[in-house]
C-alpha positions as CSV (number, residue, x, y, z in Angstrom):
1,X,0.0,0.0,0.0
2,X,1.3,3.2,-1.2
3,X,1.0,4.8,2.6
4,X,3.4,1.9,4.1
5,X,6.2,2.7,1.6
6,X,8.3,6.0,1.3
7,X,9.4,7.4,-1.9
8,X,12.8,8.0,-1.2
9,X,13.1,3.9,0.0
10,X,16.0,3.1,-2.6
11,X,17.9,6.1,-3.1
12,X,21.0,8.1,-1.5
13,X,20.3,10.9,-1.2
14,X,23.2,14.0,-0.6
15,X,22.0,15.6,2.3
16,X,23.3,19.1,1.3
17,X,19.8,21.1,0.7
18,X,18.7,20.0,4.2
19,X,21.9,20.8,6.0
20,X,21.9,24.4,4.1
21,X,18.1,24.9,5.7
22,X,19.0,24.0,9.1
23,X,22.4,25.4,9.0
24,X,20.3,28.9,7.7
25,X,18.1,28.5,11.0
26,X,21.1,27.4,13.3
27,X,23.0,30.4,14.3
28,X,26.5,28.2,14.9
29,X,29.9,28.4,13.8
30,X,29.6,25.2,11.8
31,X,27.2,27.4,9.5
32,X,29.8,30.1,9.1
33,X,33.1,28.1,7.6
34,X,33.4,27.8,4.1
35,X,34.2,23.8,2.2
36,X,38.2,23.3,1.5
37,X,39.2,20.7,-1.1
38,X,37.6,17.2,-0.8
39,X,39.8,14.8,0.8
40,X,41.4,11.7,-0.6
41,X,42.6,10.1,2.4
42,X,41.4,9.9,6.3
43,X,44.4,11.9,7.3
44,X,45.1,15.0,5.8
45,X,48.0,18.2,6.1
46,X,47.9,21.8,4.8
47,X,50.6,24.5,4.7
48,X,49.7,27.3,7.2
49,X,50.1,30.5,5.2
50,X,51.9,33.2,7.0
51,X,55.1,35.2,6.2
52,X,58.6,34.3,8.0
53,X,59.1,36.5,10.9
54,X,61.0,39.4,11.1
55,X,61.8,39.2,14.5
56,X,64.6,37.7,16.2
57,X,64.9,37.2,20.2
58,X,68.2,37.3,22.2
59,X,69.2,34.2,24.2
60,X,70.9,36.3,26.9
61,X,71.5,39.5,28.6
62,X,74.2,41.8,26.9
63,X,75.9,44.9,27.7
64,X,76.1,47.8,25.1
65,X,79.9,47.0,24.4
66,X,79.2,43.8,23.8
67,X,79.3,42.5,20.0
68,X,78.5,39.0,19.9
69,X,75.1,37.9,20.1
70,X,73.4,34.6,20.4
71,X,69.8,34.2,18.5
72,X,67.2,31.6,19.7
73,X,67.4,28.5,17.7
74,X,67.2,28.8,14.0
75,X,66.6,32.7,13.8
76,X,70.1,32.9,12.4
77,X,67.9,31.9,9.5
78,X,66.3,35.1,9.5
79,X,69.5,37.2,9.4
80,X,72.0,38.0,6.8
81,X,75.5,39.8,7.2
82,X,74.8,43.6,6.8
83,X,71.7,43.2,7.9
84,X,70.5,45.9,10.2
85,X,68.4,45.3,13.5
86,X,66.5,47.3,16.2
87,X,67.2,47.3,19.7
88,X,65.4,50.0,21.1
89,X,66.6,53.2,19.8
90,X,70.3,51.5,18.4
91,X,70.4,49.9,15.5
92,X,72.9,47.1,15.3
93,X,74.9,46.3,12.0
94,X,75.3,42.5,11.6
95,X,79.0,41.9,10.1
96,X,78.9,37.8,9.9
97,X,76.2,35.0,10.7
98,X,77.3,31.6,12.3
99,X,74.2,29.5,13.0
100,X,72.4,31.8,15.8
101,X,75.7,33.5,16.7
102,X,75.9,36.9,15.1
103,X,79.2,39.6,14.7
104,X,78.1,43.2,14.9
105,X,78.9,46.5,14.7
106,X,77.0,48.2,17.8
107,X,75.1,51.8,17.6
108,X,75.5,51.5,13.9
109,X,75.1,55.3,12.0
110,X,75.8,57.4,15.2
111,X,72.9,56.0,17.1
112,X,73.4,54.9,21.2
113,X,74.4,51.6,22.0
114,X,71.8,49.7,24.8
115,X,71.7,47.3,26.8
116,X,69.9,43.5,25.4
117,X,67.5,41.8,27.9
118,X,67.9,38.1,27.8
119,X,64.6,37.2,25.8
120,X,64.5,40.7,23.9
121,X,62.6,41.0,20.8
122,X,64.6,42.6,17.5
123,X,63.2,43.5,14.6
124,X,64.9,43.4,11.6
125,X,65.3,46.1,10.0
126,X,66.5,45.7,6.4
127,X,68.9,43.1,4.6
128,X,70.6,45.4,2.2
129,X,72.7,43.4,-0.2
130,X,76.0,44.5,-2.0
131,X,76.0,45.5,-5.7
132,X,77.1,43.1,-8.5
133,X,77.3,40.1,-6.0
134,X,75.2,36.6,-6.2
135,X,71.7,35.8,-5.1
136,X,71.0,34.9,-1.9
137,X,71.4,30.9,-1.5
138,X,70.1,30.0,1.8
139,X,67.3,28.6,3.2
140,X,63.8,30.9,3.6
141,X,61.7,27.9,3.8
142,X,62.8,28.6,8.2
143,X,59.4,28.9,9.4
144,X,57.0,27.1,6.9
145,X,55.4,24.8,9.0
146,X,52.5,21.9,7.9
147,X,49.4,21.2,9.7
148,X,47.3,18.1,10.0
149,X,44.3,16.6,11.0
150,X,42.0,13.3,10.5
151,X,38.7,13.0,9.2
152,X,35.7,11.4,11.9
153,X,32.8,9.7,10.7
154,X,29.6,10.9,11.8
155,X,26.4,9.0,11.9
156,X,22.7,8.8,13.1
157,X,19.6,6.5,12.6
158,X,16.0,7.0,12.2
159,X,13.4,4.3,12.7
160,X,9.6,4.3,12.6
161,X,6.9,1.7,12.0
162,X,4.8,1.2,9.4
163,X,2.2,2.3,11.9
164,X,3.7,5.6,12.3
165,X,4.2,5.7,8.5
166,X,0.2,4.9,7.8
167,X,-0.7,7.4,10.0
168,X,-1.3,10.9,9.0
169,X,0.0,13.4,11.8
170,X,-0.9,17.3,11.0
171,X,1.7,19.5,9.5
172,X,4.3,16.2,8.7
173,X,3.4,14.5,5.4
174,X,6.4,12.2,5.4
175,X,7.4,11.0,9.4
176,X,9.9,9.3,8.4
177,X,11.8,12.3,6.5
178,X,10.8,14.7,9.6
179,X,12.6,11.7,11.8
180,X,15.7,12.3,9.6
181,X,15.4,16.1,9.5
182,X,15.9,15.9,13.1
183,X,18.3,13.2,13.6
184,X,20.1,15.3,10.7
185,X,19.9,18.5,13.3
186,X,21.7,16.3,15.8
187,X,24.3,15.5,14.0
188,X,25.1,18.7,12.9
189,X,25.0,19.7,16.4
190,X,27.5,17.2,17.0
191,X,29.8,18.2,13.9
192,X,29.8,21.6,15.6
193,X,30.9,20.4,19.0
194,X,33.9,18.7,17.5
195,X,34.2,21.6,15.4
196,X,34.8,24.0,18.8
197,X,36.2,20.9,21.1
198,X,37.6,18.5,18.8
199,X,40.7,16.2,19.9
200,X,42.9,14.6,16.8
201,X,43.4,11.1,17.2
202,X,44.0,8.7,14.3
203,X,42.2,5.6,15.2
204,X,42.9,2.1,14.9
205,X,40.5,-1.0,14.3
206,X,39.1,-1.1,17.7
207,X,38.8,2.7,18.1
208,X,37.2,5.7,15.6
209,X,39.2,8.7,14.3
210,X,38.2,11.5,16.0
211,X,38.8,15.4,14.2
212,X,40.5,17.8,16.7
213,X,38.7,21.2,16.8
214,X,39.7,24.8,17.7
215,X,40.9,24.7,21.4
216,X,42.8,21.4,20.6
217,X,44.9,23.3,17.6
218,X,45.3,26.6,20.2
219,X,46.5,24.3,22.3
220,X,48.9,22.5,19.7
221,X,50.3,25.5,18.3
222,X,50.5,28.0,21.2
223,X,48.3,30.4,20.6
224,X,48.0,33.3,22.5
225,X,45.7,33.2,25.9
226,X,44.1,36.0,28.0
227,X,42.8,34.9,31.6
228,X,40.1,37.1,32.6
229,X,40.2,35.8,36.1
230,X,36.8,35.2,36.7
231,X,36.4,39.1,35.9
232,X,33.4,39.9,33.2
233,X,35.2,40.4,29.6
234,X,36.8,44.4,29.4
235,X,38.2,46.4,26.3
236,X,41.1,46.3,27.5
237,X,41.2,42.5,27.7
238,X,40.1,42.2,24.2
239,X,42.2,45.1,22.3
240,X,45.0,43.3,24.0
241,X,44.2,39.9,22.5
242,X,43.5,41.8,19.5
243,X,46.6,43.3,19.2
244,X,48.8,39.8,20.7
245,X,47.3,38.1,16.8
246,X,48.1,41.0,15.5
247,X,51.3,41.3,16.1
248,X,52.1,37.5,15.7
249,X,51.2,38.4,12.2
250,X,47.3,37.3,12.2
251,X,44.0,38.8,12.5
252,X,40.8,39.0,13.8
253,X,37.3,39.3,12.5
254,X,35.0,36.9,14.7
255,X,34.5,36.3,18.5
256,X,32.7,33.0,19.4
257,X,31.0,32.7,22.8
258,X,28.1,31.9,24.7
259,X,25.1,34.0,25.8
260,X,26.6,35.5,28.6
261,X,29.9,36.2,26.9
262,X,27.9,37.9,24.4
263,X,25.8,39.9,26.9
264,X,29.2,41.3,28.5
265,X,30.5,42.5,25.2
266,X,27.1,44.2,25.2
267,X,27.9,46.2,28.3
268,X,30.6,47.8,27.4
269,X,29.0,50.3,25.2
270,X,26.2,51.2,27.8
271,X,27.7,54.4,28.7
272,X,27.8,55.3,24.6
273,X,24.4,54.9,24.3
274,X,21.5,57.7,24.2
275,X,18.1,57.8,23.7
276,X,15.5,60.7,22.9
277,X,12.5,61.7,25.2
278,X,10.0,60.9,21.7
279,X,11.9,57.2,21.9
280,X,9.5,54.2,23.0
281,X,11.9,50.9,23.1
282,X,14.6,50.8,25.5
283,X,17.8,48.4,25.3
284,X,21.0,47.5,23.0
285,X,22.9,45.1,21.6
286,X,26.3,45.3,19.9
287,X,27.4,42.7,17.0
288,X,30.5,43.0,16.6
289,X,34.0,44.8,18.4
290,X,35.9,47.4,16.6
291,X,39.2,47.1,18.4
292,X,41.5,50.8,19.3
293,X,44.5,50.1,17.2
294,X,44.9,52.0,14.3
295,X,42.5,51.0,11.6
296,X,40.2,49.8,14.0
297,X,39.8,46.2,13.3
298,X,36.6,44.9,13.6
299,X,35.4,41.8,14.9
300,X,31.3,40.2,15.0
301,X,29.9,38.4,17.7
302,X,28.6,35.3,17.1
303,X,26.7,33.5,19.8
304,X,27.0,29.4,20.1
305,X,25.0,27.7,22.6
306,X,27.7,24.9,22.7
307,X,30.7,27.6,23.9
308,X,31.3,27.4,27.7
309,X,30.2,30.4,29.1
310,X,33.3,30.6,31.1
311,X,35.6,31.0,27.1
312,X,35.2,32.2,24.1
313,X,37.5,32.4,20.8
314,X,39.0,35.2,19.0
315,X,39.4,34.3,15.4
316,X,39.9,34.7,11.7
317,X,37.1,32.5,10.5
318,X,38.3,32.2,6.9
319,X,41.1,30.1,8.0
320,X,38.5,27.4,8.8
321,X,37.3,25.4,6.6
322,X,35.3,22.2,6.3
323,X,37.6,18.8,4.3
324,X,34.8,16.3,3.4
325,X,35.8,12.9,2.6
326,X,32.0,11.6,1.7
327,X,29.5,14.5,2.2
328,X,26.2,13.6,4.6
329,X,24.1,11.3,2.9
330,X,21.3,9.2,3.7
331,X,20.5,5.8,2.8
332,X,17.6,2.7,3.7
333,X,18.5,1.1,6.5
334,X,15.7,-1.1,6.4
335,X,16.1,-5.3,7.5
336,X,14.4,-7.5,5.4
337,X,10.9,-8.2,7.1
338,X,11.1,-5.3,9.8
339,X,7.9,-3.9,10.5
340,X,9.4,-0.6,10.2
341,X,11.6,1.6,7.5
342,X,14.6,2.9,8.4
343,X,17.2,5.4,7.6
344,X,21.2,5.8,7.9
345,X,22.7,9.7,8.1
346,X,26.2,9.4,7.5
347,X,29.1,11.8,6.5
348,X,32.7,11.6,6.8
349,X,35.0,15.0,7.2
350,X,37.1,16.8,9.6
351,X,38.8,20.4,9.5
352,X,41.2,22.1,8.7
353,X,42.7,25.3,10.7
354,X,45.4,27.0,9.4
355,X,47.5,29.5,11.3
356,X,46.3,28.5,14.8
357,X,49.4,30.0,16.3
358,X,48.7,33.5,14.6
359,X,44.6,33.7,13.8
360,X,43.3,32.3,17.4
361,X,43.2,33.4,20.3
362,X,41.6,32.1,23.6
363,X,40.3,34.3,26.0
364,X,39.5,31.9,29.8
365,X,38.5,32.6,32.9
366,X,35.7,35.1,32.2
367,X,32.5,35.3,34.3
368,X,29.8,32.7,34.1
369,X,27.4,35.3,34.9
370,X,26.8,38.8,34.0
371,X,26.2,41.6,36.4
């Protein structure tokens, strides 16, 4: 009888309209990252994009006379002889390059020799090269560094009798398609979770892959932290974290958190805001951050129920992207001679988050509550 039988029974179907519909209604951060490439293989790597620093950090403390200087290791990498560097207000004229150690020439062009904290920062200024000599032959490949992760399988089920088929129920023409609709919805919820909280594990026969997320790569790669100490979230505390990516060479333009996050970064334009005596609504809420270094960069809110209310994420969101190895489908699941029909939602992907080190950053320790 055609109302025991569904019409989708023997296809796959791609799941991608439905996902798009939900993801439209869903206000999460799985709904804001663009696709990457398909994937080939369950694990895969990508090259984080990001220029080779021009900074260079002392290993130790030297005196103004002093004109030997030892680099961390492998920033010799990032200096040539005649190069010129910044300590402070001297600049410091690099005569030759051993590995980390460096020769130079100190207060170069008449400026004042100073002092070098152990752990001091340098920039480097200019690598000037002499005319009618040869190129360059070393090495500027210093700091290119490859990422990777594995894809995870995700999966749900949806069952119902042929009862529950027969019957017509108001506003559903199809139960077992709403069944999957919202099966569908968990899923994605799921995907978003390992999305934000993620761990990277390549699995073996007995145990699945898993995808590591956002905090997992933070973690991995260093990336900066601010610890609110249980304080509510201030400017200060974000133009900082602001300026820490952007001086590691990255940027900002979303902050993930949770309600209450959200609320606190609402606060701190109350004292900006005016009404007028002929206005009737009351209230305010502020979408996105527009930070006070020059150029103002600007930064949206988004709010996801599945942040903890006690972090959120600063990020560059278009470094995140979505690898599919099989996109979500759905497929009969259906024994032979079940009184029921059945459906499988499957999909196989993971992500991919370049840059952790320089485009995230993970503000903790803020208030659970707002005041």
């Amino acid at each position: 009888m055609p109302a025991l039988t569904y019409s989708f029974q023997q296809q796959i179907r791609q799941m991608a309209p439905n996902v798009d519909v939900i993801m439209t209604k869903a206000p999460v951060l799985l709904g804001l990252i663009g696709k990457g490439e398909a994937l080939t293989q369950t694990k895969f790597e990508w090259q984080n994009d990001f220029l080779n620093s021009d900074i260079v950090v002392s290993s130790a403390a030297y005196l103004a006379t002093d004109t030997t200087i030892v680099l961390g290791t492998g920033e010799g990498n990032r200096v040539t002889q005649f190069a010129l560097i910044q300590n402070g207000g001297e600049v410091i004229r690099v005569t030759n390059v051993a590995g980390d150690t460096l020769t130079v020439t100190r207060g170069y062009d008449g400026t004042t020799a100073e002092a070098i904290a152990s752990g001091a920062e340098m920039k480097v200024i200019s690598r000037p090269k002499v005319q009618g000599t040869d190129v360059l032959r070393k090495d500027e490949h210093n700091d290119r560094l490859v990422s990777f992760n594995y894809s995870q399988i995700f999966e749900r089920y949806a069952s119902v009798s042929r009862t529950q088929q027969a019957v017509r129920t108001y506003g559903v023409d199809d139960e077992l398609d709403y069944q999957v609709n919202l099966r569908l919805e968990e899923l994605l919820r799921e995907a978003n979770n390992s999305l934000i909280y993620g761990r990277k594990y390549v699995g073996t026969g007995a145990a699945p892959a898993t995808s590591g997320g956002l905090f997992a790569f933070a973690a991995e790669a260093g990336s900066y932290e601010k610890d609110f100490a249980a304080a509510e979230i201030s400017a200060k505390g974000l133009n900082d974290s602001v300026e820490a990516v952007f001086t590691r060479g990255g940027t900002v333009n979303t902050i993930l958190c949770a309600p209450n996050v959200a609320r606190q970064v609402t606060k701190l334009g109350g004292s900006t805001i005016q009404t007028e005596r002929g206005e009737t609504q009351t209230g305010h809420q502020i979408l996105s951050f527009v930070s006070d270094m020059p150029g103002g960069a600007i930064s949206r809110v988004v709010v996801d129920l599945n942040m903890p209310k006690d972090r959120a994420l600063l990020l560059d969101i278009d470094k995140i992207k979505q690898r599919d190895l099989t996109s979500i489908y759905d497929q009969d699941a259906t024994l032979p001679g079940g009184d029921y029909f059945a459906r499988s939602i499957r999909g196989e992907f993971g992500w991919e988050i370049k840059n952790a080190k320089e485009c995230v950053a993970v503000l903790k320790g803020i208030s659970p509550t707002v005041s």
